[in-house]
Structure formats: C-alpha cells, structure tokens
VONUVEX-294434 format. One line per 5 residues: number of its first residue (from 0); their letters; for each residue x, y, z of N, C-alpha, C. Coordinates in nm, 4 decimals. Layout:
// residues N
NUM) A) X Y Z X Y Z X Y Z  ...
***
This chain:
// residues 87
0) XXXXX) 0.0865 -0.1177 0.0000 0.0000 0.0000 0.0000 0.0903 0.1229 0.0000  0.0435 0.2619 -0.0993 0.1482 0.3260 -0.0861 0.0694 0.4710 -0.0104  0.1345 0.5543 0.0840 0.0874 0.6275 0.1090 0.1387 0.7753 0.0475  0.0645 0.8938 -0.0048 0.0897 0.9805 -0.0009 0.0286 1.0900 0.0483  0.1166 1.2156 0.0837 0.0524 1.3298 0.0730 -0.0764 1.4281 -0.0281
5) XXXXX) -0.1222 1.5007 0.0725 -0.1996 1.5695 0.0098 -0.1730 1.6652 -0.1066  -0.0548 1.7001 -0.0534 0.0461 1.7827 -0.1312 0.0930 1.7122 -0.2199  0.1820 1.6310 -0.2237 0.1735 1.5351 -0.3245 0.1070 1.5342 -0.4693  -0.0025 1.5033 -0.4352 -0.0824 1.4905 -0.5338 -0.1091 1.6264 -0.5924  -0.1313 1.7119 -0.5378 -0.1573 1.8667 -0.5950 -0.0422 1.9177 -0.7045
10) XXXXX) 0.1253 1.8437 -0.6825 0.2163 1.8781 -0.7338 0.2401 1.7413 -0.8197  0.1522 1.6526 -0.8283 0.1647 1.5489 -0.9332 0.0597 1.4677 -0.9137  -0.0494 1.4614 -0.9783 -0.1707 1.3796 -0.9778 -0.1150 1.2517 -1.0267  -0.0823 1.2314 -1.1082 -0.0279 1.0861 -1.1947 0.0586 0.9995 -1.0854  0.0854 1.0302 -0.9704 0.1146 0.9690 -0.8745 0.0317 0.8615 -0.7950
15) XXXXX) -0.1255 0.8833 -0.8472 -0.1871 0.8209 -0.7810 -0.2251 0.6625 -0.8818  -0.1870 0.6849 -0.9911 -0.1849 0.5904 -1.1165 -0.1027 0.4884 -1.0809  0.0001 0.5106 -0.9993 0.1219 0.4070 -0.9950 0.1274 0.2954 -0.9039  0.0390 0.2826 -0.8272 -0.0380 0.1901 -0.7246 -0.2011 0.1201 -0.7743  -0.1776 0.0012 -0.7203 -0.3354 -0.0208 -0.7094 -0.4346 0.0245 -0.6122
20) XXXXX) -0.3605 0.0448 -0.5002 -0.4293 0.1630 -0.4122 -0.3474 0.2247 -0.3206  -0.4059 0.3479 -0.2529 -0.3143 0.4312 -0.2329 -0.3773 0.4975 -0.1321  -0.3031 0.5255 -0.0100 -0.4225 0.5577 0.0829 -0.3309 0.7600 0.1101  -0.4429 0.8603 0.1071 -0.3730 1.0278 0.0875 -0.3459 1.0586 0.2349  -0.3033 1.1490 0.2994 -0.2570 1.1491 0.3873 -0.2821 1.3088 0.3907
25) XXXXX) -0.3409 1.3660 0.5270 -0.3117 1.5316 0.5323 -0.2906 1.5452 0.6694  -0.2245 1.6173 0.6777 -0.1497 1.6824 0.8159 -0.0737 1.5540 0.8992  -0.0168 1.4113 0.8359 0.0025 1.2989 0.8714 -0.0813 1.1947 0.9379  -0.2235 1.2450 0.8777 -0.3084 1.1597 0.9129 -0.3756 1.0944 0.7908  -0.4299 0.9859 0.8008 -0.4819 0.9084 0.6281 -0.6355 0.9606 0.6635
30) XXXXX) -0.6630 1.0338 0.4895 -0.8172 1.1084 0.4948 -0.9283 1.0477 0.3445  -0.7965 0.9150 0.3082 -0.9036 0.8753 0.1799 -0.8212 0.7842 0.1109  -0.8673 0.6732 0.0270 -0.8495 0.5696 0.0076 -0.8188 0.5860 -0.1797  -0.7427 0.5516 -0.1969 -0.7994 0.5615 -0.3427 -0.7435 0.4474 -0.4097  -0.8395 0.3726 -0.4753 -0.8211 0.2392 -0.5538 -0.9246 0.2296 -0.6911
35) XXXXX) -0.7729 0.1527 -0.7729 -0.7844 0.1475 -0.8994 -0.9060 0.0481 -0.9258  -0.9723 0.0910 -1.0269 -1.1178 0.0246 -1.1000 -1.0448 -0.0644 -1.1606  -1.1153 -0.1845 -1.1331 -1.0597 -0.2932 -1.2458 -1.2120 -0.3687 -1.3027  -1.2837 -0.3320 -1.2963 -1.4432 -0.3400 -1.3089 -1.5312 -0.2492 -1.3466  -1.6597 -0.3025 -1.3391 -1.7774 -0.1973 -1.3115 -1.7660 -0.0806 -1.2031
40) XXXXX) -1.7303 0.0265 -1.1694 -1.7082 0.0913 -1.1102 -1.8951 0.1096 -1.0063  -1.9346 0.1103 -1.0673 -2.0740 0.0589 -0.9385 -2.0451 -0.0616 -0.9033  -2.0611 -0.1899 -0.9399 -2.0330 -0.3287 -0.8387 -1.9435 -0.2979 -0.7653  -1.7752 -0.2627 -0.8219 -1.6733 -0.1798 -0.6968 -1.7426 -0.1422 -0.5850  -1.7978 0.0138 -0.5986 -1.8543 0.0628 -0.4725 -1.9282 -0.0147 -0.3847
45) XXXXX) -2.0182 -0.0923 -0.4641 -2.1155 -0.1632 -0.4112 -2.0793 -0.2846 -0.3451  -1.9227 -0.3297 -0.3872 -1.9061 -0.4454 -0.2993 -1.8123 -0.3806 -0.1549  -1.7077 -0.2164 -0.2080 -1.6664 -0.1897 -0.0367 -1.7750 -0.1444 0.0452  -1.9375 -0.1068 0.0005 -1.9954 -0.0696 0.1090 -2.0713 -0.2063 0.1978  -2.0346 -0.3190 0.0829 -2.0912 -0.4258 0.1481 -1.9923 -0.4987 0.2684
50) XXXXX) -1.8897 -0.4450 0.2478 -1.7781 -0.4940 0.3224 -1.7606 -0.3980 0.4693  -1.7698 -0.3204 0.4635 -1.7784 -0.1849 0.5719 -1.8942 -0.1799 0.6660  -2.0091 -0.2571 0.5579 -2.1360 -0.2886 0.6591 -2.1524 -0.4184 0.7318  -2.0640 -0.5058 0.6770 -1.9797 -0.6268 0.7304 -1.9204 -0.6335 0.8673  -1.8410 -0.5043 0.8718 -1.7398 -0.5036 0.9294 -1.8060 -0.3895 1.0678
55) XXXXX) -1.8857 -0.3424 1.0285 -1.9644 -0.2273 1.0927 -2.0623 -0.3224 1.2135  -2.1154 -0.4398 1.1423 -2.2065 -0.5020 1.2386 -2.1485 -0.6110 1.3128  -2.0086 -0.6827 1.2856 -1.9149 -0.7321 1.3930 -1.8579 -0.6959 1.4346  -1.8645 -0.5597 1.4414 -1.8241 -0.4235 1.5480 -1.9292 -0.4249 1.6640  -2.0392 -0.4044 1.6217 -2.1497 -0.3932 1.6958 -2.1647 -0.5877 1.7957
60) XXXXX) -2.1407 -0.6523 1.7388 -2.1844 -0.7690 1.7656 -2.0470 -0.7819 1.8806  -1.9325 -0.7606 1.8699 -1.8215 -0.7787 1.9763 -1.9012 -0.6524 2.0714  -1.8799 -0.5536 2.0750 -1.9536 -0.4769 2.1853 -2.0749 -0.5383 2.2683  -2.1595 -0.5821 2.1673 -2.2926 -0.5862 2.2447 -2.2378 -0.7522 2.3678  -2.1567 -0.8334 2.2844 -2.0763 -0.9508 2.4050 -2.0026 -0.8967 2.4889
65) XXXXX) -1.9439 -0.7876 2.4499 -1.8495 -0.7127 2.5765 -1.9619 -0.6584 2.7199  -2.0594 -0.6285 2.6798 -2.1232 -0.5414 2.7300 -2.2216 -0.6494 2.8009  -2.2505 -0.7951 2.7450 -2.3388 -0.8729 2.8137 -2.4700 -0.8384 2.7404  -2.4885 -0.7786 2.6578 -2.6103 -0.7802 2.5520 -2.6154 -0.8931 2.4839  -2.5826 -0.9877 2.4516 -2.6011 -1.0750 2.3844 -2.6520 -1.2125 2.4731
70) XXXXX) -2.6609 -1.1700 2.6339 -2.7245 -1.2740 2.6893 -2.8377 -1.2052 2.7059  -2.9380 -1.1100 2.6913 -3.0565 -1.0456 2.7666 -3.1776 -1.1560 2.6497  -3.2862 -1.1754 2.7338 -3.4009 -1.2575 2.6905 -3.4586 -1.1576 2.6068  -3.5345 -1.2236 2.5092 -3.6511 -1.1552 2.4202 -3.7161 -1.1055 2.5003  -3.7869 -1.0964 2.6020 -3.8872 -1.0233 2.6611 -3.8132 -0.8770 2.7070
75) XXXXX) -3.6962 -0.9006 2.7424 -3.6270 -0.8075 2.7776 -3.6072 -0.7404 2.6803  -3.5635 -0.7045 2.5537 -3.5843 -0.6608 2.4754 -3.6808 -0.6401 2.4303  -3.7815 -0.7065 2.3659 -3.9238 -0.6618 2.3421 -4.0008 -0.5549 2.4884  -3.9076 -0.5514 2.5840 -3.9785 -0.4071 2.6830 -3.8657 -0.2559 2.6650  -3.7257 -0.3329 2.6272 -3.6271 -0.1774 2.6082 -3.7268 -0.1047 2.4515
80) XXXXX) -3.7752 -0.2196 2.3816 -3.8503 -0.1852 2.2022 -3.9597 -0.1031 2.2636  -4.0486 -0.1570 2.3305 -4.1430 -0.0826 2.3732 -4.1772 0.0697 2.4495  -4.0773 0.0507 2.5462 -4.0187 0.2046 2.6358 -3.9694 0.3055 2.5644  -3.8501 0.2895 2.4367 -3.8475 0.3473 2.3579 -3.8880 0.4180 2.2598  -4.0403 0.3279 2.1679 -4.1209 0.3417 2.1332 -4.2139 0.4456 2.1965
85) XX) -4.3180 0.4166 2.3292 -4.3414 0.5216 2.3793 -4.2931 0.6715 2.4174  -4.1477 0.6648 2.4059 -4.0774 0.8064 2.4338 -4.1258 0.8493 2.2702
***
C-alpha cells in the first residue's frame, strides 16, 4: 500500500496511477483511500460498502458480548422496544 501526501498529489496527480491503491494522507493523518477500477465501477462501490457494513455489524456484535447484551431474553428486549417506542 502506498501512502501519499496531500500535497503530493496537488504537485503530481499521476502519482496516484502508480499503485493499485493508495491511501492520501493530510497533516500525517490518512483522509481517503484511493483504488484502482478494475471493473464496473458501481459493483466496486457496491461491494466496499458491502464490506464496511460487514465489518460495521461485527463491530457492533463484539460490543454488544463485551457489554453482556447478547445474553438479555426476548422479553427483555421486546420491553427496552417498547419504552423506547413510547418516548
């Protein structure tokens, strides 16, 4: 993976051609990803947002075991659904 500056690129765009992806960098922090199309450029998108929402809900799923949510009964839940609901 190659990283560059923001600057960088402002003083040579064709820099970003020379990788298959390339992650930009501003103030030494990474602010964007950029990877080469080798496809349909919609299926692309459409398969990293499927991956991010992947990765987004076994995020959620380790928390909710950290936290002991993943032992609470249906009823118990079907009353946090309900309380909520009424607010």
């Amino acid at each position: 993976m190659n990283y560059v500056t923001s600057e960088e690129i402002q003083s040579n765009p064709s820099i970003l051609w020379k990788e298959d992806e390339t992650i930009i960098t501003a103030n030494g922090k990474p602010v964007a990803i950029v990877k080469r199309i080798t496809g349909d450029p919609q299926e692309e998108l459409l398969a990293i947002k499927q991956a991010m929402a992947m990765r987004a809900a076994e995020r959620l799923r380790l928390i909710s075991k950290q936290k002991g949510l993943d032992k609470i009964s249906d009823e118990e839940i079907d009353k946090i659904i309900g309380k909520a609901r009424r607010r």
